[in-house]
N, C-alpha and C positions, 0 to 999 in steps of 0.2 A: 407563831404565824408563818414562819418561813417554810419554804418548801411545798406550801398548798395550793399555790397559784399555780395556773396553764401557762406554760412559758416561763423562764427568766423573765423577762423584763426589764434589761439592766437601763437604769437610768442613761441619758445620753452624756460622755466628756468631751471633753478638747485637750488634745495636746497642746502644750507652749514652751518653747527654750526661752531660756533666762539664765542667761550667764555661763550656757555651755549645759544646763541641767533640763533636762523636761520635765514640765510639769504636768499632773492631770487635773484638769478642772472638772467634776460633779455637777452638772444640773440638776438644782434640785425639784422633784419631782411633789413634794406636798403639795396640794390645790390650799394655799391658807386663804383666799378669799373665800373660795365655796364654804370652806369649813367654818368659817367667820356668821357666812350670810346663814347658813343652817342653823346656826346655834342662835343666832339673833330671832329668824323665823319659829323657831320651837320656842323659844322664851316668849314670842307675841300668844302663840298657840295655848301655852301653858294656862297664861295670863288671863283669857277670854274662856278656857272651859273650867276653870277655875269657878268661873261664875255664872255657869250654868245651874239654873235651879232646877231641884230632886226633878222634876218629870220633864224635863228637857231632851234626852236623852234619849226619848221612846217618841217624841215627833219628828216629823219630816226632815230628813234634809233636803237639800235641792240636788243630791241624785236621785233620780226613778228606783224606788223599789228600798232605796236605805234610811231609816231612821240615822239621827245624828250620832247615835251609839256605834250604828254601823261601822260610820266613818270613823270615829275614834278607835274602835276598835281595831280596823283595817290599818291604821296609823303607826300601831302599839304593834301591831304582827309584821307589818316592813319594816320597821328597824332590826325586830329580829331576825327579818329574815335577808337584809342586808349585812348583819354579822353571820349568819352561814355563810353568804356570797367572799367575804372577806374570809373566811375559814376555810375554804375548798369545800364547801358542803351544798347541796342541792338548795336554792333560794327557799322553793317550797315542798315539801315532802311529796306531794300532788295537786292542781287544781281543786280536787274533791276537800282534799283536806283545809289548803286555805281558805276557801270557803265555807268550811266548819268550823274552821276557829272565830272566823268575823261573824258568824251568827250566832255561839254560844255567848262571845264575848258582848255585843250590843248590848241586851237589858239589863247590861250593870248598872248599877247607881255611879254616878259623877265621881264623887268620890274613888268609886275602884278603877274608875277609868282615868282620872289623874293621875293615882299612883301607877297607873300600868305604865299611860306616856311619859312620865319621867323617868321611870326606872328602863325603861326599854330605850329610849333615850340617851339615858345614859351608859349601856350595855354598848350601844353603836358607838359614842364616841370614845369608850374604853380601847374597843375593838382598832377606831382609827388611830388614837395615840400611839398603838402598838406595831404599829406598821411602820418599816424602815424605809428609806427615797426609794429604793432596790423594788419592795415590795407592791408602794406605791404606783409604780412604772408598770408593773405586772399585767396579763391578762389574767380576768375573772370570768364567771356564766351565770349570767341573770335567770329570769324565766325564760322559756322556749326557747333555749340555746341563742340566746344573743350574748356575745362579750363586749369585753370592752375592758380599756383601762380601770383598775383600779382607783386611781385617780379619777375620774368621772363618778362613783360613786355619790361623794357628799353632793356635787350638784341636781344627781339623779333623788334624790333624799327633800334636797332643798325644794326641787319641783313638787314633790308628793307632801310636804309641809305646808307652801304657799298654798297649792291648787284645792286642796281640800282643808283649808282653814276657810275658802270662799266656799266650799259647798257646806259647810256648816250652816250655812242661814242666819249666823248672829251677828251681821252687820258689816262682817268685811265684803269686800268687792274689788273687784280687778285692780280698781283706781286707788288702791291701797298701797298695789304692791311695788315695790322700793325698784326704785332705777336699777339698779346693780342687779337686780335677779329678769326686767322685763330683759334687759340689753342683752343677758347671756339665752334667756326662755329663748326668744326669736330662732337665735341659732339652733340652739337645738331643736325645738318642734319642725323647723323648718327640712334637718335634717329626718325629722322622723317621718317626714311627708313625702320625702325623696323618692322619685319614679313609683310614688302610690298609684295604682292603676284606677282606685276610685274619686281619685284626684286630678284637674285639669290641670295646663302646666299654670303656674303661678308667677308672679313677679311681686312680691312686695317691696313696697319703700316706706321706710321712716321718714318720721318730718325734716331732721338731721340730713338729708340725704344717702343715709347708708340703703341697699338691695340686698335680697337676697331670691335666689329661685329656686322654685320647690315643684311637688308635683310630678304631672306626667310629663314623658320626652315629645316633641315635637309642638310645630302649630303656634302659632302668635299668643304668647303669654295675658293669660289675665292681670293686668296693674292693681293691685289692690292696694291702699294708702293711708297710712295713721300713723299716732303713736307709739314707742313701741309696747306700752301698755293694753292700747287697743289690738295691736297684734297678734300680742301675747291670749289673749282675752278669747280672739275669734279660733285661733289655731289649738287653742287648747280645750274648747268647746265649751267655754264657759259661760261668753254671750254670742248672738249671734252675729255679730258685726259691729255693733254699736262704738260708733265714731269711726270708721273706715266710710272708705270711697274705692268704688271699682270702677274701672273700666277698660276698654278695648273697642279698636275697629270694628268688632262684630256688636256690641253691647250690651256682652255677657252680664248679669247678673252675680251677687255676690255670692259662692256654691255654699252648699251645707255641705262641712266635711265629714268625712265617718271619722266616730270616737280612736282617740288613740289605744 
């Protein structure tokens, strides 16, 4: 794996004297929570298509236009195509193509779509074991030239585990998903909202009292307010607000975002 990232990367140290010596201290750079909350999310995932019966597979999801095969399918192909990302290699060969692989792949039977997600599953977490703090720290290139740390991967992973186990249809729902992944989701969607131009400016707040703002620049932000699971829920388009409260001096209404 070394040498395939864009940049060094070099993890961050400290110098320290002690006793006339300096020392360097290593930050270490593994995300072991993301990697933790991944692996728990893919074992929930496992567990529930597991028990998908033979014609499951070719009905609806609750995305527009994808049977549940879809999604599984779609599943099975970003992990591996998060082990290119992690190998210096293009995420997806082409849009064209990833989209040929989630359509040929859908009308498998259960069964070959189980063994896809575990085995592709387990390809990605081969792939993160083998990554040093050094490489971890690295810049990578997603789809359409976006980077980002290395490091951000497993949580980018965990988002696309949680968010389409709910579009599955077999019973999970927003108010499923585990504290530890709404508290980090906020952040990040939030960030993905950032100076969106189809986006008004935002202000959200958790019950907790934490903020964040998102959105367009200027102009008296919209307050929006919930859990951070309803949060999670409305910014990642999964419901449409349910359990949020909006409001503002103007008395904007609660917007319909465009899909990430």
């Amino acid at each position: 794996m070394r040498g395939r990232f864009r940049g060094s990367g070099r993890p961050g140290a400290r110098a320290w004297r002690t006793g006339g010596h300096r020392t360097s201290v290593v930050i270490m750079t593994r995300p072991v929570t993301d990697l933790a909350g991944v692996a728990a999310a893919t074992a929930r995932l496992l567990s529930d298509a597991a028990a998908l019966p033979p014609g499951a597979v070719g009905e609806p999801s609750l995305l527009p236009g994808w049977t549940r095969g879809h999604v599984l399918a779609h599943l099975s192909r970003n992990a591996d195509a998060l082990v290119n990302v992690l190998s210096g290699r293009p995420m997806y060969p082409s849009a064209r193509a990833r989209e040929a692989d989630i359509e040929a792949g859908a009308p498998r039977p259960p069964d070959v779509h189980l063994a896809d997600l575990r085995q592709s599953a387990a390809r990605l977490a081969a792939a993160w074991d083998r990554l040093t703090d050094e490489e971890w720290a690295a810049t990578v290139e997603l789809r359409g030239g976006v980077t980002d740390r290395a490091s951000s991967v497993p949580f980018r992973r965990w988002v696309e585990v949680e968010l389409h186990h709910i579009d599955l249809g077999i019973g999970r729902t927003v108010g499923d998903l585990p504290g530890a992944f709404t508290d980090r989701a906020v952040d990040y969607l939030t960030r993905r909202f950032a100076g969106h131009p189809q986006v008004p400016a935002l202000e959200l707040r958790a019950e907790d009292g934490r903020r964040w703002r998102t959105g367009g620049p200027g102009g008296e932000p919209l307050v929006v307010a919930g859990t951070p699971a309803a949060l999670t829920g409305w910014l990642a388009g999964r419901t449409t607000g349910t359990g949020l409260t909006a409001g503002s001096a103007s008395g904007a209404a609660l917007p319909v975002l465009p899909p990430l």
